[in-house]
C-alpha positions in Angstrom: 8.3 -1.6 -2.0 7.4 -4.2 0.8 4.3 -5.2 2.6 4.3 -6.2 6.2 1.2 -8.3 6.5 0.1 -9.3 10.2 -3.4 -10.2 11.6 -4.9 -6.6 12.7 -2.2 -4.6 10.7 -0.6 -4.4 7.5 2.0 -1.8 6.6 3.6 -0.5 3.2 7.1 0.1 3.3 8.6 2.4 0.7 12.1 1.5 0.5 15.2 3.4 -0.9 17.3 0.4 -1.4 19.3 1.2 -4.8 17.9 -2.6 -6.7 15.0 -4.4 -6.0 17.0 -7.6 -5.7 18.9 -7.0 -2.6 17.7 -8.1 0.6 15.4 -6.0 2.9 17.5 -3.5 4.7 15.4 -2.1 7.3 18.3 1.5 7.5 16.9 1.7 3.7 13.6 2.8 4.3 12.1 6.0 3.3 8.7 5.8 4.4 6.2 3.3 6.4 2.9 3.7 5.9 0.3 1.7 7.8 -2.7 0.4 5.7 -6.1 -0.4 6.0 -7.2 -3.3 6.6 -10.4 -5.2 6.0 -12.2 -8.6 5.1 -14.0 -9.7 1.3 -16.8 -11.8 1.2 -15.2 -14.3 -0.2 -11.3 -15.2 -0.1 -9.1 -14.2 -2.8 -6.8 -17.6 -3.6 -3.7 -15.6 -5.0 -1.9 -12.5 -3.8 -3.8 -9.6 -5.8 -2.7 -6.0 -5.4 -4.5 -3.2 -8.1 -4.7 0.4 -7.9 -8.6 1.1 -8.1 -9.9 4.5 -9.1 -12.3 5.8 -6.0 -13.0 9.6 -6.2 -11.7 12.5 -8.4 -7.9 13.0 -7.9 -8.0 9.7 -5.3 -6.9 5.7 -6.2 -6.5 3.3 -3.2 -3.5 1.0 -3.8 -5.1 -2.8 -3.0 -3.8 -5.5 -1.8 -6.0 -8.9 -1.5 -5.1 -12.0 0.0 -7.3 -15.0 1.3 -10.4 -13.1 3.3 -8.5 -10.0 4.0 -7.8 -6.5 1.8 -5.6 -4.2 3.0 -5.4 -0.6 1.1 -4.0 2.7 1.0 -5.2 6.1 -0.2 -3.6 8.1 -2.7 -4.9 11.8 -3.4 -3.6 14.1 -5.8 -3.0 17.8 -4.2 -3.0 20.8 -6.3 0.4 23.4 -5.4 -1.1 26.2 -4.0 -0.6 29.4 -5.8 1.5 32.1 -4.5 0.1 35.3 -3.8 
């Protein structure tokens, strides 16, 4: 997993690389996701990043750094029964 933080837009990049320790390979990834992105009241002084719990069957991966949090939405879908 990699984080692509820039000033109006950060982006989650899910990455099929086979270890965590190689370099980032951009012809690895599986996914990029872009995040959303907004400012706390009061800036965070290290890199923070929690899931948090919002809804039934939701968590929002967080990511907090200085004045700005960036997150994502996870939801949990039910397989739909076959007829």
């Amino acid at each position: 997993m990699f984080i692509v933080p820039e000033k109006k837009s950060w982006t989650l990049i899910i990455s099929g690389a086979p270890t965590p320790a190689e370099k980032y390979d951009e012809s690895q990834d599986l996914v990029k996701i872009p995040m959303d992105l907004g400012e706390l009241p009061q800036a965070e002084l290290e890199f923070t990043s929690y899931f948090a719990h919002t809804a039934p069957n939701q968590c929002n991966l967080r990511l907090d750094l200085g004045k700005a949090r960036a997150w994502i939405v996870f939801k949990h879908k039910q397989k739909s029964e076959a007829a």
